[in-house]
BAZA-31159 format. One record per atom (N, C-alpha, C): atom name; residue number from 1; x, y, z; residue in one letter. Coordinates in steps of 0.05 Angstrom, whole numbers. Example, Ala and Ser with C-alpha at 12.3 -4.5 7.8 and 13.67 -1.06 7.14 Angstrom:
// BAZA-31159
 site pos     c1     c2     c3 code
    N   1    264   -114    156    A
   CA   1    246    -90    156    A
    C   1    264    -66    156    A
    N   2    257    -45    142    S
   CA   2    273    -21    143    S
    C   2    258      1    157    S
END
This chain:
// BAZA-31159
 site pos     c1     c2     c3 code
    N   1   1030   1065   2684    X
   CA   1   1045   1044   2672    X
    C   1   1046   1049   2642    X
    N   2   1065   1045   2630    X
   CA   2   1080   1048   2600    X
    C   2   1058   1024   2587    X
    N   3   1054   1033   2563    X
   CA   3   1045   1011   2540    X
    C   3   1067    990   2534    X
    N   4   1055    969   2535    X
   CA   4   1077    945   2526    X
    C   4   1085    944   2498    X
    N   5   1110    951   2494    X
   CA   5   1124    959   2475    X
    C   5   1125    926   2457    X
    N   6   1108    942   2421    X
   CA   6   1102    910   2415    X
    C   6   1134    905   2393    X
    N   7   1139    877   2396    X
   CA   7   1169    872   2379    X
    C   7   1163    871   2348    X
    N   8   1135    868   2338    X
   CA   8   1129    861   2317    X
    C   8   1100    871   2297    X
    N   9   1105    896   2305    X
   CA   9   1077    909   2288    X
    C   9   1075    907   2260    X
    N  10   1053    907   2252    X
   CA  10   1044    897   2227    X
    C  10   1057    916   2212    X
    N  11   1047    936   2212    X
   CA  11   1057    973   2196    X
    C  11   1067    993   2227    X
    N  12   1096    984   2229    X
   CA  12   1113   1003   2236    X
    C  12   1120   1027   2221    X
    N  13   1120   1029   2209    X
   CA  13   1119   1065   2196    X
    C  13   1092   1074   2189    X
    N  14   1075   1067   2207    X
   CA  14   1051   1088   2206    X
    C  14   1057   1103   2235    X
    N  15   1058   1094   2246    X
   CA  15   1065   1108   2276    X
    C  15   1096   1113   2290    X
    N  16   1097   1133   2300    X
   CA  16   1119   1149   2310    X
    C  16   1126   1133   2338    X
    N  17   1144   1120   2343    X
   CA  17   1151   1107   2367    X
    C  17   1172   1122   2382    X
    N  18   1168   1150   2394    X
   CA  18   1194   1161   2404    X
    C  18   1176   1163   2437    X
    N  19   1163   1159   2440    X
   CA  19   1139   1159   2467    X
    C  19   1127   1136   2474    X
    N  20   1112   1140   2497    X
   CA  20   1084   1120   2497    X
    C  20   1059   1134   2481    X
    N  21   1058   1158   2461    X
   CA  21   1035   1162   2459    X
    C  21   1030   1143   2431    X
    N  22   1050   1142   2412    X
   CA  22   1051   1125   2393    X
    C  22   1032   1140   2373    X
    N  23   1035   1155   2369    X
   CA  23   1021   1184   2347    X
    C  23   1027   1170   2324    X
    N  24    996   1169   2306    X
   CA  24   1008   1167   2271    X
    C  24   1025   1183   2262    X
    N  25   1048   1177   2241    X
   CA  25   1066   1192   2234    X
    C  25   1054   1213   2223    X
    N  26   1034   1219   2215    X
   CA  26   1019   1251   2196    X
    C  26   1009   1266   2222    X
    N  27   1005   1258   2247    X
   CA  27    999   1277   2273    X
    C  27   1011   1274   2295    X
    N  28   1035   1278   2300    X
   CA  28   1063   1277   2316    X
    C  28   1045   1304   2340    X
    N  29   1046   1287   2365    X
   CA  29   1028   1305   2388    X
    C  29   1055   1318   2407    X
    N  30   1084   1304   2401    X
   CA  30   1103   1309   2415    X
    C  30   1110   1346   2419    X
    N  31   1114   1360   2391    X
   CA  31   1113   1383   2392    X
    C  31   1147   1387   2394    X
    N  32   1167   1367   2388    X
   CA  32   1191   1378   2393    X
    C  32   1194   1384   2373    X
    N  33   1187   1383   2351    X
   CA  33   1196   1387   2321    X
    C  33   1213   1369   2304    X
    N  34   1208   1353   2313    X
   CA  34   1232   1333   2303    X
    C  34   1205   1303   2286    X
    N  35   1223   1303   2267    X
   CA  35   1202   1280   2254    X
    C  35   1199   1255   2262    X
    N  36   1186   1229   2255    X
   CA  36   1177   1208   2257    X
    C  36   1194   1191   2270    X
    N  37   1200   1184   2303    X
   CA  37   1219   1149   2303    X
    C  37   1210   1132   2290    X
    N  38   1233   1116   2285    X
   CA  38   1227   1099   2262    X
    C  38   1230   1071   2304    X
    N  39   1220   1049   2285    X
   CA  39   1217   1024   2304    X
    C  39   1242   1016   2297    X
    N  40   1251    999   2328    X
   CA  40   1278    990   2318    X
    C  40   1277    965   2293    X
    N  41   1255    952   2297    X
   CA  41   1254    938   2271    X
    C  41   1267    952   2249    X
    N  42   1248    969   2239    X
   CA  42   1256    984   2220    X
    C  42   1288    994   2210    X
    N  43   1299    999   2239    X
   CA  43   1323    999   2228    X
    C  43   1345    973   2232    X
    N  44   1342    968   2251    X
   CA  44   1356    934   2262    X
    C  44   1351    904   2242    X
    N  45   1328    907   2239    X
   CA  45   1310    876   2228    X
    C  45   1295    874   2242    X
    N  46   1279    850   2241    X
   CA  46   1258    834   2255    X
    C  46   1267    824   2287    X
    N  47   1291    819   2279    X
   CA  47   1306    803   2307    X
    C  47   1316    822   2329    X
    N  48   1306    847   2318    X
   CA  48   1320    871   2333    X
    C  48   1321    866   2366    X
    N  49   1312    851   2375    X
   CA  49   1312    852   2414    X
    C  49   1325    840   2421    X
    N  50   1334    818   2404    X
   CA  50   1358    792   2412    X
    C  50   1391    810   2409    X
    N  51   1390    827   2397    X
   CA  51   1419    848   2394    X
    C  51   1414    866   2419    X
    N  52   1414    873   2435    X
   CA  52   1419    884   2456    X
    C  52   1407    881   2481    X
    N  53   1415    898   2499    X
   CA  53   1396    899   2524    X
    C  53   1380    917   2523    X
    N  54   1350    909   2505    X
   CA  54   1330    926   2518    X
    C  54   1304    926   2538    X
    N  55   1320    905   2558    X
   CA  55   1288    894   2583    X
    C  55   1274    892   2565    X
    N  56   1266    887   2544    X
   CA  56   1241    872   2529    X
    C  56   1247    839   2539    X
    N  57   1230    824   2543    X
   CA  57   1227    795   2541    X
    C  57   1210    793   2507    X
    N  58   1219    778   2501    X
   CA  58   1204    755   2469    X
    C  58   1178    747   2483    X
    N  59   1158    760   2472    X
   CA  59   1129    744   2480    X
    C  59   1128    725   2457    X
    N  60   1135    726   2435    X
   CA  60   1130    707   2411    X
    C  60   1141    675   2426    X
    N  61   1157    675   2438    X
   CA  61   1162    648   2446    X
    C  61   1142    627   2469    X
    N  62   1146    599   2467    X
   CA  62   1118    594   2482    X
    C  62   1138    594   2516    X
    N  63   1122    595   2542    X
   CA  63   1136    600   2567    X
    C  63   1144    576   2565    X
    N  64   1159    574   2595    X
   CA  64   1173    556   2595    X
    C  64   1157    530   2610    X
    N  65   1165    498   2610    X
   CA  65   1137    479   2625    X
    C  65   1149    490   2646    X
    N  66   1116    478   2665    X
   CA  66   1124    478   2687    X
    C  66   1143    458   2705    X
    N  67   1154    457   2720    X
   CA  67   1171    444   2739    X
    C  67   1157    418   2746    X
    N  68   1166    396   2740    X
   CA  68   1158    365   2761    X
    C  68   1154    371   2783    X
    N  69   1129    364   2786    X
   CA  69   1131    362   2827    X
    C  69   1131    334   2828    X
    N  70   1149    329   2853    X
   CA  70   1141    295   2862    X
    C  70   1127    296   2877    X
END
């Protein structure tokens, strides 16, 4: 199972988000040669998951009540 991809990290440009390994940007374990993903924060904004479809759900929000039973 995949790491739960977080919407809101403290320091997004310390770590490389192009994986699940989530490597500090100074030790990239990928080996393609290619430098640092940036978080979509980083490039979108804060609100970045509400602009498209990325199967992320908002954990920041509280659930929803539960249902009345009679």
């Amino acid at each position: 199972m995949a790491k739960k991809f977080p919407l809101h990290p403290k320091h997004p440009e310390h770590i490389c988000w192009g994986c699940d390994k989530y490597c500090p940007a100074e030790s990239l374990q990928c080996g393609n040669g290619s430098g640092r993903t940036q978080h979509p924060a980083e490039l979108l904004g804060g609100d970045w998951y509400r602009y498209g479809d990325w199967g992320i759900e908002d954990d920041t929000s509280p659930p929803p009540a539960p249902a009345d039973q009679p």
